[in-house]
DSSP file (Angstrom, degrees, kcal/mol; ACC not computed):
  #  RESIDUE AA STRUCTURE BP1 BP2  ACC     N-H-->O    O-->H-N    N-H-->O    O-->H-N    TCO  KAPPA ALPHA  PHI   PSI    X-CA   Y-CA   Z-CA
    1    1 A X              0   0    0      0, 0.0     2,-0.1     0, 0.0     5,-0.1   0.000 360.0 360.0 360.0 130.4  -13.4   -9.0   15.5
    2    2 A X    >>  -     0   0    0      1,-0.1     3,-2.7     4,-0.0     4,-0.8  -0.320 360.0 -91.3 -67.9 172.6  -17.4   -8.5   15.4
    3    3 A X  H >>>S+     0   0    0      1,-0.3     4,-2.5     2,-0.2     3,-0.8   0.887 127.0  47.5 -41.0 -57.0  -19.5   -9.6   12.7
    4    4 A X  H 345S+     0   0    0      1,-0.2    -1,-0.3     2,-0.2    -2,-0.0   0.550 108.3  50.6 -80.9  12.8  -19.1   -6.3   10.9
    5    5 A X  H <45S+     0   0    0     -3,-2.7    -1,-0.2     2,-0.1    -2,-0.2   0.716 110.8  54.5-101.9 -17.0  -15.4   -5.9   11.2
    6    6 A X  H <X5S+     0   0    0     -4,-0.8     4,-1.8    -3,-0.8     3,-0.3   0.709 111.0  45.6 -87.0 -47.6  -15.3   -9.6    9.8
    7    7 A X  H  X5S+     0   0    0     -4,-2.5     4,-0.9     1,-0.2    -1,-0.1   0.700 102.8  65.6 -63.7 -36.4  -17.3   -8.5    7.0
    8    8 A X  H  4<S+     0   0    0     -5,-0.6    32,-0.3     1,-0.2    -2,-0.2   0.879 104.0  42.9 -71.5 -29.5  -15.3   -5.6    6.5
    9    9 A X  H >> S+     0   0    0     -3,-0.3     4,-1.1     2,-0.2     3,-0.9   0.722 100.1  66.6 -81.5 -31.6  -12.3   -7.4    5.6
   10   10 A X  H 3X S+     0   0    0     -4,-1.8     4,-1.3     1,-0.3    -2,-0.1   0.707 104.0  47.4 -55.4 -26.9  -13.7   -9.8    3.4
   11   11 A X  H 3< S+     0   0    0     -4,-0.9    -1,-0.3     2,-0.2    -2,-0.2   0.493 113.0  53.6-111.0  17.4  -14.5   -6.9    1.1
   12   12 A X  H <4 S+     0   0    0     -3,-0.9    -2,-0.2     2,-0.1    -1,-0.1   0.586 108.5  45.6 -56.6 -30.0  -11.1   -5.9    1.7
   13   13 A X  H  < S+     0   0    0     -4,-1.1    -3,-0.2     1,-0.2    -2,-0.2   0.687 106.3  60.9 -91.9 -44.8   -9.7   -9.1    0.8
   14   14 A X  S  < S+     0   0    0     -4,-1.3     2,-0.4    -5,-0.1    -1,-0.2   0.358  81.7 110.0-104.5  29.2  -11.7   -9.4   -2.2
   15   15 A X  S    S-     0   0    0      1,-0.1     5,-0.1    -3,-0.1    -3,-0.0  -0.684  81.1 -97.1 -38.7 104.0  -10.4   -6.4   -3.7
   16   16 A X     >  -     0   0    0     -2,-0.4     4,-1.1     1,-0.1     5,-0.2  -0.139  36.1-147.1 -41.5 144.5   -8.0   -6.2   -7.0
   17   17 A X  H  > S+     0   0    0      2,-0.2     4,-1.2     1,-0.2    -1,-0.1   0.778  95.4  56.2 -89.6 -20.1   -4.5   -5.9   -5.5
   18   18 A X  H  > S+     0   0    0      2,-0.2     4,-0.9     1,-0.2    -1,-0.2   0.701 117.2  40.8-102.9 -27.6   -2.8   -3.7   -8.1
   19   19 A X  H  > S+     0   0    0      2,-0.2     4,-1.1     1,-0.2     5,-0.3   0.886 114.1  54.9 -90.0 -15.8   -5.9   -1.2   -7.2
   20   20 A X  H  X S+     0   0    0     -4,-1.1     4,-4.0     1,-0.2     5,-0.4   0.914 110.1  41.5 -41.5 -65.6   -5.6   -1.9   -3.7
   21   21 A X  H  X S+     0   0    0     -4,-1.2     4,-1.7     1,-0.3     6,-0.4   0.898 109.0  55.5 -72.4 -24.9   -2.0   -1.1   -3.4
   22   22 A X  H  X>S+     0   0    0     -4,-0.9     5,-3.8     1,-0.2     4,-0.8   0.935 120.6  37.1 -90.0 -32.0   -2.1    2.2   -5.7
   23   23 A X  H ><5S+     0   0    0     -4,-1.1     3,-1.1     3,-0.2    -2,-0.2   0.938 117.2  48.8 -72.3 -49.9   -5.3    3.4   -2.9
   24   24 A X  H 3<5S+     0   0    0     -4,-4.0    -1,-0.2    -5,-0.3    -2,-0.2   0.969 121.4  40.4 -52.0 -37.0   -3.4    1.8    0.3
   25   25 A X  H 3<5S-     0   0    0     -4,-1.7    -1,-0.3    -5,-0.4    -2,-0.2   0.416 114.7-113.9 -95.5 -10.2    0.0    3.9   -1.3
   26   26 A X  T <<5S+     0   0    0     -3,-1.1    37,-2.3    -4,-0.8    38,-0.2   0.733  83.5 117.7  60.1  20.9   -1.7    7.2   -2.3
   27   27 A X  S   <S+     0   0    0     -5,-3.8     2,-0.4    -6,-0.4    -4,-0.2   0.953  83.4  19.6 -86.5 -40.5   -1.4    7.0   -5.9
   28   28 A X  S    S-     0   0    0     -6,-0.8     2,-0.6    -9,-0.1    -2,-0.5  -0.841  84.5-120.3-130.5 127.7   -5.3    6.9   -6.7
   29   29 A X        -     0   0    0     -2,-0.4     3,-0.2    -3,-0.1    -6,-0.1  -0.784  39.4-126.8 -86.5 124.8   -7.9    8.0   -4.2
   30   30 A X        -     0   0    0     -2,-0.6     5,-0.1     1,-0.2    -1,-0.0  -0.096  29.0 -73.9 -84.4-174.3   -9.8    5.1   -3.7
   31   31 A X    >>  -     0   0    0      1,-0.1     3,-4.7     2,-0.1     4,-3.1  -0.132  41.8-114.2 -65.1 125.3  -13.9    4.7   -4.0
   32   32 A X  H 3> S+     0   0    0      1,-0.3     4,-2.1     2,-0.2    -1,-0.1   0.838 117.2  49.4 -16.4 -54.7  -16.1    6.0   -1.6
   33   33 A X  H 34 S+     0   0    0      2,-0.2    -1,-0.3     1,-0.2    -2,-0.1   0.589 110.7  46.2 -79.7  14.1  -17.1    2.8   -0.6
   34   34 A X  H X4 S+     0   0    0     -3,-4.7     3,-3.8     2,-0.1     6,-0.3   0.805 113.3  60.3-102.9 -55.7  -13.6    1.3   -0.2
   35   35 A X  H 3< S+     0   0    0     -4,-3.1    -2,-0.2     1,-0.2    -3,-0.1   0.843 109.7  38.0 -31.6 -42.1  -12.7    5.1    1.9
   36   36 A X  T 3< S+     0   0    0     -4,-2.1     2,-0.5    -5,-0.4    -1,-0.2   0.187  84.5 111.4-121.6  13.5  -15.1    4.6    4.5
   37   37 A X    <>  -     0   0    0     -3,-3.8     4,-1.8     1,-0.2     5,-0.1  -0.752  62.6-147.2 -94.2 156.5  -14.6    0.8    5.0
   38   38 A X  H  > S+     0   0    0     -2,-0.5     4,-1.2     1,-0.3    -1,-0.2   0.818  93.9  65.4 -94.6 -15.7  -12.7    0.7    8.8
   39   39 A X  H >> S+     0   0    0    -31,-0.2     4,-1.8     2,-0.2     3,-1.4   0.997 111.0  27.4 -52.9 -63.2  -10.8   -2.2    7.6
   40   40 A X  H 3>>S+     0   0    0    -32,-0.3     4,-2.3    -6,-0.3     5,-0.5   0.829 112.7  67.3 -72.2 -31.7   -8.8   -0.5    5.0
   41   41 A X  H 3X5S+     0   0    0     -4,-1.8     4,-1.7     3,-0.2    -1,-0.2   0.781 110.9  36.1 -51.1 -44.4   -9.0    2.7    6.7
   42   42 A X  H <X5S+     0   0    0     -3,-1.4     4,-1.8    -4,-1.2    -2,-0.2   0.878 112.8  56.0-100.5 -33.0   -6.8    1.1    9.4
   43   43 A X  H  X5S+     0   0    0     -4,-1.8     4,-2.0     2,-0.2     5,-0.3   0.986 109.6  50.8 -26.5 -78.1   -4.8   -1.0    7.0
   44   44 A X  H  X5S+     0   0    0     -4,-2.3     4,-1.5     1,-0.3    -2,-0.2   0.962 106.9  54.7 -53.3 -54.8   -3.8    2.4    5.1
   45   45 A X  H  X<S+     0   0    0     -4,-1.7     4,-2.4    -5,-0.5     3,-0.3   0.960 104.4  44.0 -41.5 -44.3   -2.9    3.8    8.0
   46   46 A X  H  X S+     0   0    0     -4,-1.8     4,-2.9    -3,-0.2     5,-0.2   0.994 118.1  53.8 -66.9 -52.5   -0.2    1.3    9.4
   47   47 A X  H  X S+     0   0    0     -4,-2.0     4,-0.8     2,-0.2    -1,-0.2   0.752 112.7  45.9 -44.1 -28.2    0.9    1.5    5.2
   48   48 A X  H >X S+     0   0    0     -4,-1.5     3,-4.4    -5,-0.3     4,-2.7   0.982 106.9  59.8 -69.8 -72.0    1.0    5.7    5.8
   49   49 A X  H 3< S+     0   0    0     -4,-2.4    -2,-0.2     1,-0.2    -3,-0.1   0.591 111.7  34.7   2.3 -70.9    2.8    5.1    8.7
   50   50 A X  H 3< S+     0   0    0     -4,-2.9    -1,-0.2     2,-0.2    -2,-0.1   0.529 104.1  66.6 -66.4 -24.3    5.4    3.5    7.0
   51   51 A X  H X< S+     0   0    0     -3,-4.4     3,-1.6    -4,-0.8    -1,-0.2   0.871  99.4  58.4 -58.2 -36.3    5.5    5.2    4.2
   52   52 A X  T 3< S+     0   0    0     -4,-2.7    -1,-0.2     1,-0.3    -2,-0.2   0.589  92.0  62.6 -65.7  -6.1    6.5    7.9    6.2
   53   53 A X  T 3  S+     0   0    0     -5,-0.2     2,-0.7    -4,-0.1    -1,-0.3   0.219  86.1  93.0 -91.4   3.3    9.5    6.5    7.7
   54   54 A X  S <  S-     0   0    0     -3,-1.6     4,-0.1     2,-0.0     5,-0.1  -0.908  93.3-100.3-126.4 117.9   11.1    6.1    4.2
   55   55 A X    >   -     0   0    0     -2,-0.7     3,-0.6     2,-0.1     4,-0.1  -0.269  36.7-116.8 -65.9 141.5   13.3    9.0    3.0
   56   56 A X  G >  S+     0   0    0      1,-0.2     3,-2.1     2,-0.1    -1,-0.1   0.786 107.7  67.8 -47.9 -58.6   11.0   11.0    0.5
   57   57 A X  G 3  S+     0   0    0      1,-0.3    -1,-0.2     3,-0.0    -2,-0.1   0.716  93.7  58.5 -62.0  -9.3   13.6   10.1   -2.7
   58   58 A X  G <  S+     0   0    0     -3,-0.6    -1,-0.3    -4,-0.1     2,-0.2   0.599 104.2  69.0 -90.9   7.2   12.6    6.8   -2.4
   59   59 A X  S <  S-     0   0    0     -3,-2.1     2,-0.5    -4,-0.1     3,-0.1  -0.681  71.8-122.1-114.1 140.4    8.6    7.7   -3.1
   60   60 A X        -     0   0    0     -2,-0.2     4,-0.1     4,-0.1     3,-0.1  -0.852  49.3 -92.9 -84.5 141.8    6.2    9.0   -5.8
   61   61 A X        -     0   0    0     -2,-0.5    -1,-0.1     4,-0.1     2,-0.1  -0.036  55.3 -80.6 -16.9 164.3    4.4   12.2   -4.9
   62   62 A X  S    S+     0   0    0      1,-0.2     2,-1.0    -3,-0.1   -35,-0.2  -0.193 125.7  21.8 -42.1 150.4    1.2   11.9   -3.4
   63   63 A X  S    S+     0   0    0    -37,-2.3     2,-0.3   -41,-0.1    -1,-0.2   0.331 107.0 104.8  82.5 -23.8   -1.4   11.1   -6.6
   64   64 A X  S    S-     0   0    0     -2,-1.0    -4,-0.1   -38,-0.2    -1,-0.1  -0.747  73.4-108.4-104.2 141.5    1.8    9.7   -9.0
   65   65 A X        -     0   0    0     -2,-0.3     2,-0.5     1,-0.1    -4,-0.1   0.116  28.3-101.9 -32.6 154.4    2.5    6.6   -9.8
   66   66 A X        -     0   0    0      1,-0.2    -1,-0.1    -6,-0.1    -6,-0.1  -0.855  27.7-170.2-116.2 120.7    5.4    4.5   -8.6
   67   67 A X  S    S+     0   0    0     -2,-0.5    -1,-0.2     2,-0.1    -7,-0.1   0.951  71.6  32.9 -65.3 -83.7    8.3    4.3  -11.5
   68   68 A X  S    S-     0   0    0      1,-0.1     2,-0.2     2,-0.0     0, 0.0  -0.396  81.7-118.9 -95.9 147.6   10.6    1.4   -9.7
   69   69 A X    >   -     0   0    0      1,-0.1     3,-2.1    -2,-0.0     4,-0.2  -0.403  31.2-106.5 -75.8 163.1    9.7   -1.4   -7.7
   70   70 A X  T 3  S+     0   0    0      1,-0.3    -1,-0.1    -2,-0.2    -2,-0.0   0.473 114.5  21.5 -70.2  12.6   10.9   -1.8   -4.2
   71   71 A X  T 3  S+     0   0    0     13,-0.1    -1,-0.3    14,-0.1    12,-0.1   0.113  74.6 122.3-178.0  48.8   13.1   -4.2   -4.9
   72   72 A X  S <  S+     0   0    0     -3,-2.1    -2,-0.1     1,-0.2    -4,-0.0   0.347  75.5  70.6 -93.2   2.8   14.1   -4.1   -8.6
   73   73 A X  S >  S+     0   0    0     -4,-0.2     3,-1.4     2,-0.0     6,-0.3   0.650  72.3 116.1 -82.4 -29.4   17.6   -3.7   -7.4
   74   74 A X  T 3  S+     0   0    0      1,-0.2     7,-0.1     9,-0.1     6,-0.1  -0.421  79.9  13.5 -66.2 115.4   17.7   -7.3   -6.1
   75   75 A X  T 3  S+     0   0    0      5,-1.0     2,-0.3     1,-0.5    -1,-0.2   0.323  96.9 117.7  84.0  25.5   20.3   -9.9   -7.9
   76   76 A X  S X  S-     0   0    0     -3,-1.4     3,-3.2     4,-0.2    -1,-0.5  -0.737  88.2 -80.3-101.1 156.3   22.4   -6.7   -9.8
   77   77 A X  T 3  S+     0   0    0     -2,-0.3     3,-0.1     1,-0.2    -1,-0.1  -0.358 114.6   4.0 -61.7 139.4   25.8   -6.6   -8.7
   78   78 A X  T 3  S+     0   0    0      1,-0.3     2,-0.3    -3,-0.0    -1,-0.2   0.414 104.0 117.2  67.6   8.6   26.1   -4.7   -5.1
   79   79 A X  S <  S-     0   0    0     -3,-3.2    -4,-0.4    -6,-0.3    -1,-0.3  -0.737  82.0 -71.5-103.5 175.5   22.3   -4.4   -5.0
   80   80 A X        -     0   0    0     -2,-0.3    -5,-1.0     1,-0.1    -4,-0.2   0.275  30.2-153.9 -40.6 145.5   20.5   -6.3   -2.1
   81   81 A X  S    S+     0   0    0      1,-0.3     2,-0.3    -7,-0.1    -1,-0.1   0.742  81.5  21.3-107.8 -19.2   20.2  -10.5   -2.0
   82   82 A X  S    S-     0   0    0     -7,-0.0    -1,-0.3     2,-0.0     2,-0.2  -0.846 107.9 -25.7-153.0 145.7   17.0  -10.3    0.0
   83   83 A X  S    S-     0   0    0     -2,-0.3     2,-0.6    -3,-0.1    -9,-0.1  -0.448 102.2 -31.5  82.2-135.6   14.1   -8.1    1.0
   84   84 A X              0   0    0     -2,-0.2   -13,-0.1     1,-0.1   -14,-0.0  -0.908 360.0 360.0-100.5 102.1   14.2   -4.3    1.0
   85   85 A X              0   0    0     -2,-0.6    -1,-0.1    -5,-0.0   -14,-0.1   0.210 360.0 360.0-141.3 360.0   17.7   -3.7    1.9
């Protein structure tokens, strides 16, 4: 990474995570200066990416919150014992 790509993550990095994640996810469009930094830009992409692989039921809309966590299922009977399963 150059200087400014190094810099670019650091004000990625120092970012709240619960506003982080709702921008990285599409719930909240995030702040101009957050849009146009090429660190997050590319971060949120590989996170679109992925989203997209993930059958739509499993998703908020675009803009909406997300009701369950990904993995609120984990240690109820017959749900998953680790990760995203």
């Amino acid at each position: 990474m150059d200087e400014h790509r190094i810099k670019a993550l650091v004000d990625v990095l120092d970012l709240e995570n619960p506003d982080l994640w709702k921008w990285l996810t599409g719930q909240e469009q995030p702040p101009d200066a957050v849009n146009n930094n090429p660190v997050f830009a590319a971060v949120r992409s590989k996170v679109t990416e992925n989203l997209n692989h993930a059958a739509p039921a499993t998703r908020a809309k675009p803009g909406q919150p997300w009701v369950r966590g990904w993995d609120d299922k984990r240690g109820q009977e017959g749900g998953p014992k680790f990760g995203n399963q």
